[in-house]
VOLORO-909960 format. One record per residue (C-alpha): residue number from 1; x, y, z. Coordinates in nm, 4 decimals, padded with zeros to 6 digits, m for minus. Example, Ala and Ser with C-alpha at 12.3 -4.5 7.8 and 13.67 -1.06 7.14 Angstrom:
BEGIN
R,1,01.2300,m00.4500,00.7800
R,2,01.3670,m00.1060,00.7140
REM end
This chain:
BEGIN
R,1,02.1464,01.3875,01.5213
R,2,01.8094,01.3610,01.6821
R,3,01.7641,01.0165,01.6047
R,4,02.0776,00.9224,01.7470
R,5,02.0024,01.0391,02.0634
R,6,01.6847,00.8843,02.0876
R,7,01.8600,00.5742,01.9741
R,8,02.0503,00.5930,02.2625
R,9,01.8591,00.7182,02.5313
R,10,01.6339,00.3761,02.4325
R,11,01.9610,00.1664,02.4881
R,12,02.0511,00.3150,02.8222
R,13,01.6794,00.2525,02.9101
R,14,01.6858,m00.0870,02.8469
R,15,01.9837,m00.1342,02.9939
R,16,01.9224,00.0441,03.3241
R,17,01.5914,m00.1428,03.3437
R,18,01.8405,m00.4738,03.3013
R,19,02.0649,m00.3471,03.5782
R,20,01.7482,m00.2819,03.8210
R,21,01.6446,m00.6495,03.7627
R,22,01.9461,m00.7715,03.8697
R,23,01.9445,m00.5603,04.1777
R,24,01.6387,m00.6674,04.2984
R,25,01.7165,m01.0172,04.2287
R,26,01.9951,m00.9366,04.4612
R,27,01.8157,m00.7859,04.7365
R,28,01.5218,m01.0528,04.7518
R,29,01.8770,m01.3380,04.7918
R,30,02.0330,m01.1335,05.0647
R,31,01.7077,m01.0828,05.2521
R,32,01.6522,m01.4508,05.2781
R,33,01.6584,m01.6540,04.9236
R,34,01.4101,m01.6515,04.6506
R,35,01.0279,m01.7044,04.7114
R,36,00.9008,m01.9777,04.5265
R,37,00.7026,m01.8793,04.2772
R,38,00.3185,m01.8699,04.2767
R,39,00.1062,m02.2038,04.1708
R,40,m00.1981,m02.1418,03.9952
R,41,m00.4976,m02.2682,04.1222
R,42,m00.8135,m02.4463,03.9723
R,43,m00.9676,m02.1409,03.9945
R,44,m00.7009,m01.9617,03.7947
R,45,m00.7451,m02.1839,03.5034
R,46,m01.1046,m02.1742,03.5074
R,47,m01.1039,m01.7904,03.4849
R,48,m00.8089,m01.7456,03.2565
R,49,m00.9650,m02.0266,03.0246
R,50,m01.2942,m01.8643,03.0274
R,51,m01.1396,m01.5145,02.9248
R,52,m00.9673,m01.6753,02.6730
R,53,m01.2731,m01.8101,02.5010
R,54,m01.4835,m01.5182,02.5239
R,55,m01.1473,m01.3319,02.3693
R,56,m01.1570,m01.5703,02.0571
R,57,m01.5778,m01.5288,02.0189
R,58,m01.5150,m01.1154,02.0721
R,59,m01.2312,m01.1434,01.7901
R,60,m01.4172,m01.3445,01.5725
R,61,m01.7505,m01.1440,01.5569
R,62,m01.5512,m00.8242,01.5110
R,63,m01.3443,m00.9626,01.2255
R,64,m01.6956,m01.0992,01.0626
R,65,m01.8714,m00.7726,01.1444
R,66,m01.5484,m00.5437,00.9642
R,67,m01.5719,m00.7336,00.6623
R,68,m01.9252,m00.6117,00.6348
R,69,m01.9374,m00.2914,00.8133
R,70,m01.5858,m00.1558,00.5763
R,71,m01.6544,m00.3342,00.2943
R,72,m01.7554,00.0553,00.1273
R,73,m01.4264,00.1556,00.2009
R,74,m01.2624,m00.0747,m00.0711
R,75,m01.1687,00.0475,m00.3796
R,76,m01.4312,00.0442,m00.6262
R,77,m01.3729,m00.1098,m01.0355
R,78,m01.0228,m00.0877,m01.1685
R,79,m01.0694,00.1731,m01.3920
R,80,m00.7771,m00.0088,m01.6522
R,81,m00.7941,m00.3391,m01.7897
R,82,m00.5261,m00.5143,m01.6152
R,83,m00.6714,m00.4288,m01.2757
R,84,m00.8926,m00.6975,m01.3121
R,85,m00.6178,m00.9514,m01.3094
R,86,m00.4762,m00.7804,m00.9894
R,87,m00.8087,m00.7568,m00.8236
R,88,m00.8651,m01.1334,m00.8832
R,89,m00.5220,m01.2273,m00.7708
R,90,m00.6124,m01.0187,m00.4389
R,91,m00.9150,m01.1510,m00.3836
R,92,m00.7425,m01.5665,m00.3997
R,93,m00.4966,m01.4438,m00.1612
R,94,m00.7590,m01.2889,00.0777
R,95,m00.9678,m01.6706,00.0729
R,96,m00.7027,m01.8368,00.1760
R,97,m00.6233,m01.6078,00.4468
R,98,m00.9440,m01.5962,00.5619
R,99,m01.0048,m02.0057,00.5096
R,100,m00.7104,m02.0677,00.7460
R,101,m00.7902,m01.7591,01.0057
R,102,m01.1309,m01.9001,01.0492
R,103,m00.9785,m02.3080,01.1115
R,104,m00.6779,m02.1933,01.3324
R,105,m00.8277,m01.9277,01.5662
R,106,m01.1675,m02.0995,01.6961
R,107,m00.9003,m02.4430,01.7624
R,108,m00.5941,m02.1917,01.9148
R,109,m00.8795,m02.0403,02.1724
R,110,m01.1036,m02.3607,02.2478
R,111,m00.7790,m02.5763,02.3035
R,112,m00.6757,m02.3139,02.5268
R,113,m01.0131,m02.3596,02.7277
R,114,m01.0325,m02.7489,02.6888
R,115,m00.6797,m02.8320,02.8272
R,116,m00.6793,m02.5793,03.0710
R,117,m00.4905,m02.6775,03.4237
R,118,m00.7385,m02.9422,03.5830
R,119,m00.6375,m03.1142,03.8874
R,120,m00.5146,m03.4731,03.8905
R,121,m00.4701,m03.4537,03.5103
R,122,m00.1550,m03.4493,03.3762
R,123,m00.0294,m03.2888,03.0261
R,124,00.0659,m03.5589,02.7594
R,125,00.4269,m03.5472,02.6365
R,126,00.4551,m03.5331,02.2536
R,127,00.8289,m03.4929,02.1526
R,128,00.8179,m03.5705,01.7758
R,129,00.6178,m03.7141,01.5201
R,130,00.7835,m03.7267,01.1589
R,131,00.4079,m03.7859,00.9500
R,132,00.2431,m03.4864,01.1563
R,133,00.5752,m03.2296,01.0663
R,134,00.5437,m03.3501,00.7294
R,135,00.1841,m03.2312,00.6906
R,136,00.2158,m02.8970,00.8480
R,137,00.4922,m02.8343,00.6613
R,138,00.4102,m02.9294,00.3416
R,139,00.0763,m02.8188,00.3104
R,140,00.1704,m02.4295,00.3381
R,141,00.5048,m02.4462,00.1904
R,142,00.2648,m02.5886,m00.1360
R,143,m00.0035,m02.3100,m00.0751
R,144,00.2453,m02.0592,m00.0315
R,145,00.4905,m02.1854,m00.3470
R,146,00.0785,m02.1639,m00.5506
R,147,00.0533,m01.8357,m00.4690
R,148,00.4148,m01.6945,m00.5670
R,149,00.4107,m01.8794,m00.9221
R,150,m00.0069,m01.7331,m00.9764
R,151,00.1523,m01.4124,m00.8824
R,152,00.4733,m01.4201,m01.0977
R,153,00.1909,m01.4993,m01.3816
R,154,00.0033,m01.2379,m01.3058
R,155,00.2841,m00.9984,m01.3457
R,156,00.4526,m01.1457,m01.6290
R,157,00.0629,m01.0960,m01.8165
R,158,00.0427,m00.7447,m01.7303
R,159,00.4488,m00.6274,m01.8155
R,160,00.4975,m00.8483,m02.1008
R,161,00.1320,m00.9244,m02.2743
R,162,00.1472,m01.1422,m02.5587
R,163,m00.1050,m00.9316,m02.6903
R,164,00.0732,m00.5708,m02.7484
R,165,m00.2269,m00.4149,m02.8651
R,166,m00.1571,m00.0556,m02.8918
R,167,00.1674,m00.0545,m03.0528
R,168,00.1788,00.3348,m03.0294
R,169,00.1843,00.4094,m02.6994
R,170,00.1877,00.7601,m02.5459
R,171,00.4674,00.8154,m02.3250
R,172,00.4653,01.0453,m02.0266
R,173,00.7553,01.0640,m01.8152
R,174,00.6120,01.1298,m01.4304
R,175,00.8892,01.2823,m01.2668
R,176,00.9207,01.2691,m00.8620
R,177,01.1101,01.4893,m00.5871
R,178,01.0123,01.6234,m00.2726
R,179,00.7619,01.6670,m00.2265
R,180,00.5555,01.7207,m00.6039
R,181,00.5324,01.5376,m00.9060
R,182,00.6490,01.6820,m01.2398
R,183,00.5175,01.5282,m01.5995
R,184,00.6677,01.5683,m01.9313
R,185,00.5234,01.4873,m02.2426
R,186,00.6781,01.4578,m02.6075
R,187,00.6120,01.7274,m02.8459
R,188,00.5295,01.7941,m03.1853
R,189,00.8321,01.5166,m03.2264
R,190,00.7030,01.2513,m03.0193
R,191,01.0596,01.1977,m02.8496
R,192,01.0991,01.2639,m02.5145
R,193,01.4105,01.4762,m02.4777
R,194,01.7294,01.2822,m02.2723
R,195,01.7678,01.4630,m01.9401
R,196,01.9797,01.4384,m01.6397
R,197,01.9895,01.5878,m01.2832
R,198,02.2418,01.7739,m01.3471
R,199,02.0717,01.9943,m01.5531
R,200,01.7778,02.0712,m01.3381
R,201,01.7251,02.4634,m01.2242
R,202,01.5057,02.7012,m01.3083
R,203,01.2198,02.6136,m01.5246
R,204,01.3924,02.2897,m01.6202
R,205,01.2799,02.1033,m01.3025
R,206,01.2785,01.7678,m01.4469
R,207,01.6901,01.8285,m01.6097
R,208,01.6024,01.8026,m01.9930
R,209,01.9326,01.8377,m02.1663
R,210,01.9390,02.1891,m02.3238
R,211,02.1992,01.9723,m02.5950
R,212,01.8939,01.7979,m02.7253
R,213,01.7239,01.9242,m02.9535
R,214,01.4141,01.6539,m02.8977
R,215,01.3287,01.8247,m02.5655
R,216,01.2873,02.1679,m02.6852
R,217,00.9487,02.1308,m02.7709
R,218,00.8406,01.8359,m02.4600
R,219,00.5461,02.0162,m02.2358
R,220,00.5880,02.0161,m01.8788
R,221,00.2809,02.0311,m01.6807
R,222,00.1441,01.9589,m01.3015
R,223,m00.1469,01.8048,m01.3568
R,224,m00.1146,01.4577,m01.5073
R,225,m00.3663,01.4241,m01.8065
R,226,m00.4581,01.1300,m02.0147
R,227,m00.6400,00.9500,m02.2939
R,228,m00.9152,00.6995,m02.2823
R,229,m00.8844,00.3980,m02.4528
R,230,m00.5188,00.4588,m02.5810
R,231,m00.2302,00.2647,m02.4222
R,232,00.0174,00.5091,m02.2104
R,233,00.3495,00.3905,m02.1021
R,234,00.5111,00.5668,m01.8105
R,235,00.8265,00.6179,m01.7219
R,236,00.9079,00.7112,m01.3845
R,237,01.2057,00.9140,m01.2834
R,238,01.3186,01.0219,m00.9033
R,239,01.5574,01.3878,m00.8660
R,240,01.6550,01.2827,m00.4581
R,241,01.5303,00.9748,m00.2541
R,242,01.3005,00.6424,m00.3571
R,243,00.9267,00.7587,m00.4194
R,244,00.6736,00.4962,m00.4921
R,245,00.4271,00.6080,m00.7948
R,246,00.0781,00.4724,m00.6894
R,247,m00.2464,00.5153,m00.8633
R,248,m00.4843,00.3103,m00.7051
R,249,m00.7670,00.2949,m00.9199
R,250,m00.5793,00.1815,m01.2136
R,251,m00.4157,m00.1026,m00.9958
R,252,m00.0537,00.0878,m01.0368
R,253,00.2201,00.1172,m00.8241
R,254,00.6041,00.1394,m00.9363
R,255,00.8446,00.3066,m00.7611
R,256,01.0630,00.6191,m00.8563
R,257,01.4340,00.5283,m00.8033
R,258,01.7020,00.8198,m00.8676
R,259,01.9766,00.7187,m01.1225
R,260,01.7626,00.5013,m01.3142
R,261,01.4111,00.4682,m01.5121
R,262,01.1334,00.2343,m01.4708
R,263,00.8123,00.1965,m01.6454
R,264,00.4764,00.0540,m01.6303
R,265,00.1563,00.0455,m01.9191
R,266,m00.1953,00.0609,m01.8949
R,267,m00.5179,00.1591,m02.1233
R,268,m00.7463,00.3837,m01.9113
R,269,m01.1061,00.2198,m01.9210
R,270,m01.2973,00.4748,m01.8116
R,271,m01.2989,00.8380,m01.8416
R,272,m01.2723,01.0761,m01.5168
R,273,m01.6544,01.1650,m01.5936
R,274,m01.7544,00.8149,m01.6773
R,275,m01.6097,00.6861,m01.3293
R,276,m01.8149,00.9371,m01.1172
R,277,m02.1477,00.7979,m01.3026
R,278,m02.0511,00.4443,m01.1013
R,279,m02.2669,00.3346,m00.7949
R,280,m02.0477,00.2777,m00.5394
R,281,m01.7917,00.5989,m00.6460
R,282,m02.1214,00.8184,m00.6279
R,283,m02.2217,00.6071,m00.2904
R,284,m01.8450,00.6966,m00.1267
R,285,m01.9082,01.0958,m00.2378
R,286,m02.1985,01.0791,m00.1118
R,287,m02.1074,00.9448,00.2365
R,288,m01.8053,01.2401,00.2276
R,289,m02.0126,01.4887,00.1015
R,290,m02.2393,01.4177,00.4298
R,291,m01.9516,01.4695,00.6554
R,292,m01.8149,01.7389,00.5065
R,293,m02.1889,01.9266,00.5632
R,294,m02.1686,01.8634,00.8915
R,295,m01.8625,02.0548,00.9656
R,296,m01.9667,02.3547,00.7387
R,297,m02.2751,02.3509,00.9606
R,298,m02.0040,02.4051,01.2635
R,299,m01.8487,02.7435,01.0592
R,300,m01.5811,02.5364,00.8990
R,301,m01.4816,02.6522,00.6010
R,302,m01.4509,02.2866,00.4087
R,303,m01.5325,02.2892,00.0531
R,304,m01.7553,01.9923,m00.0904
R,305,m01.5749,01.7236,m00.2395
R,306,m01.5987,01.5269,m00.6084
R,307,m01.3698,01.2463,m00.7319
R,308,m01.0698,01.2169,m00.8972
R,309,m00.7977,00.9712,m01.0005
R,310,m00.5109,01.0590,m00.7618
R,311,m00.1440,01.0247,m00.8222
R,312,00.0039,00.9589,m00.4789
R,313,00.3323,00.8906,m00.3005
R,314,00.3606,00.5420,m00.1525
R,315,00.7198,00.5676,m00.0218
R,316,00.7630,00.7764,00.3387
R,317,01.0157,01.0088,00.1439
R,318,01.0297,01.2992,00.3849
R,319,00.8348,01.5451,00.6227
R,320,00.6516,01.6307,00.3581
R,321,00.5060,01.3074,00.2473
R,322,00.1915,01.3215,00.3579
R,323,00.0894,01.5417,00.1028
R,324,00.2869,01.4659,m00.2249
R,325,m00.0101,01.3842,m00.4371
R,326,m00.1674,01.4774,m00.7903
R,327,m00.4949,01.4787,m00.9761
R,328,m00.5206,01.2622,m01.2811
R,329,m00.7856,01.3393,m01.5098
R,330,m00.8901,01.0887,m01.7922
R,331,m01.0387,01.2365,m02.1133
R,332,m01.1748,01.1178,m02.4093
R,333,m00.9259,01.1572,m02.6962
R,334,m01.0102,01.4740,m02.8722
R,335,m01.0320,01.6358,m02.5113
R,336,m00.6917,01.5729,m02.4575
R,337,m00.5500,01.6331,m02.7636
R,338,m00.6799,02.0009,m02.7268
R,339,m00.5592,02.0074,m02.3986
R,340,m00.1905,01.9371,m02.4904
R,341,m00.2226,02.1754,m02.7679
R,342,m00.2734,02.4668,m02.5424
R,343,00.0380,02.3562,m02.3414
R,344,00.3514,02.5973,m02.3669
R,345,00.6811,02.3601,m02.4882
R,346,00.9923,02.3719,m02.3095
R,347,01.1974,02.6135,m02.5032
R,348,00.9010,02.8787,m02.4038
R,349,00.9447,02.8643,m02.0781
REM end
């Protein structure tokens, strides 16, 4: 209800706004006619030229000096062996970007200096040239039609390798509702258990179907653990709206759709231990770590931080968005093994 009064309380704005327009359009013809309006002068151009030059230098030097100043703030490694391929494909896009931002702007702002308003000279009238439409045309429409099919490769290598590898994969079902994420792991059985919103309550939060007798002994857990070096497939389930699964250092997002299931594989490369040994992950602690002394120095009670793999929502799905996250930790094999052994299964609950 609230946003429908906002709604319209910005429609009446703009309309009244309209309606004052009008009136004073009115007013200035009743009081005599409309006064011309102003003509630049020489002067005018000059100065709005100039500003527009030193604009395009300012917004150059601050793009050049970002890309160096917050280039610690990118995401270090993938830490899976796709992410490579998605990293690469990011990275092509990015050039190109960049290769035509740094040819239009300096042109868009000198032009607008050069052929500022100059007395006596008169603007040249160029209504249509066929050979000049064709270039600017085709030239992006190609770059942009390279970039779709590099990207459709890209995909198609990491959902449908023509190397399986692992043909064993561990499945973990990562289940999503506001605002918390659930995972379920097979049992002794390796079979995920069927399940179905209409069975959630209780201790069955994710709706395994008490019918099926494969889900009696799947583990449900809150913190999402996995194996190094072993291929996991998830698949991703959603109890109420759209959430977006996104684990950004293993280059993986897929979203959560209710109704339905959708997956997504990866090997872990690195163990959660492993990836804290690497420079620039122990560089960004570092730098947090700093900040974080600094306002336990001013009585705040902040405790230090380490990393971890985070799960995190990438869909606004609610008030509570903000914080719909989970830690993933990465383990070598026999870790996690022992670790799912000392998991209570479903029926125990």
């Amino acid at each position: 209800m609230t946003g429908v009064l906002v709604a319209a309380v910005l429609v009446l704005a703009v309309v009244a706004i309209g309606q004052l327009s009008n009136l004073l359009r009115l007013r200035g013809e009743i009081r005599g006619g409309e006064h011309p309006p102003a003509i630049p002068t020489e002067r005018d151009n000059n100065r709005q030229g100039t500003l527009m030059l030193l604009f395009g230098i300012g917004l150059l030097i601050a793009v050049i000096w970002s890309l160096f100043a917050w280039r610690d703030t990118l995401l270090p490694e993938p830490a899976a062996a796709h992410g490579r391929k998605v990293d690469t494909l990011m990275r092509v896009t990015l050039a190109l970007i960049f290769i035509v931002f740094f040819i239009t702007q300096p042109l868009l702002f000198y032009f607008t200096f050069k052929y500022r308003g100059v007395k006596g000279r008169r603007a040249l009238y160029y209504p249509h040239n066929d050979r000049l439409e064709l270039v600017w045309t085709s030239i992006p429409a190609t770059v942009l039609a390279g970039i779709i099919v590099y990207g459709l490769l890209v995909w198609k290598g990491i959902m449908y390798p023509s190397d399986k590898g692992n043909d064993d994969p561990l499945v973990i079902e990562v289940y999503g509702q506001q605002f918390n994420w659930t995972f379920r792991y097979a049992g002794r059985d390796s079979q995920l258990g069927d399940a179905d919103v209409r069975f959630v309550g209780g201790e069955n939060i994710v709706g395994i179907d008490p019918n099926d007798s494969r889900g009696r002994d799947d583990i449900l857990t809150k913190t999402l653990h996995i194996p190094k070096g072993r291929k996991i497939l998830f698949q991703f389930r959603s109890q109420d709206v759209i959430h977006s699964a996104y684990m950004p250092h293993f280059r993986v997002q897929m979203n959560c759709v209710p109704g339905m299931v959708t997956q997504f594989s990866f090997t872990p490369a690195y163990t959660t231990a492993e990836f804290r040994q690497l420079k620039h992950v122990q560089h960004k602690v570092s730098s947090v770590n700093d900040a974080i002394a600094k306002r336990r120095a001013r009585g705040e009670d902040v405790e230090p931080w380490d990393f971890d793999y985070v799960l995190l929502c990438n869909k606004i799905c609610g008030s509570g968005h903000y914080n719909m996250q989970a830690k993933i930790r990465v383990e070598e094999p026999a870790a996690f093994s022992a670790w799912l052994a000392q998991q209570k299964e479903f029926k125990d609950l």
